[in-house]
N, C-alpha and C positions, 0 to 999 in steps of 0.2 A: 436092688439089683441094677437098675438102668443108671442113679447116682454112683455106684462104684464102677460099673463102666464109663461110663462120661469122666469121672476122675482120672481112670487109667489112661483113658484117651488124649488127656489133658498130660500128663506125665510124659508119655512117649513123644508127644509134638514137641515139649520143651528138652526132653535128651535128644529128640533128632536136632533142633536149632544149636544146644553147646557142641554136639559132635560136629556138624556143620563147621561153625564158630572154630573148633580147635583145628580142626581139617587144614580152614582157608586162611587163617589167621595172617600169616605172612603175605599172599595175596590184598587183602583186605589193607593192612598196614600200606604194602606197595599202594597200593588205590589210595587209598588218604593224603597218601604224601605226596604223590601224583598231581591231586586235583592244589592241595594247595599251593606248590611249585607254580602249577600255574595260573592258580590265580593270582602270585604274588608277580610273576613276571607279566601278567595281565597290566598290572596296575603301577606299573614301572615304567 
């Protein structure tokens, strides 16, 4: 009983991280691109 709850528990963390993930995706890509823009203009 407490093995198949722990499992379910572990399921639902990893669908809330993809939902998360698909949410901010665009966000997240801005942020990437962000940080290496400047670090390329850092180093220039």
């Amino acid at each position: 009983m407490d093995e198949d709850i722990a499992i379910i528990n572990q399921n639902t963390k990893i669908s809330l991280i993809k939902n998360f993930f698909k949410k901010n995706i665009n966000k997240i890509i801005i942020l990437i691109l962000n940080i290496n823009c400047i670090t390329i203009l850092f180093y220039f």
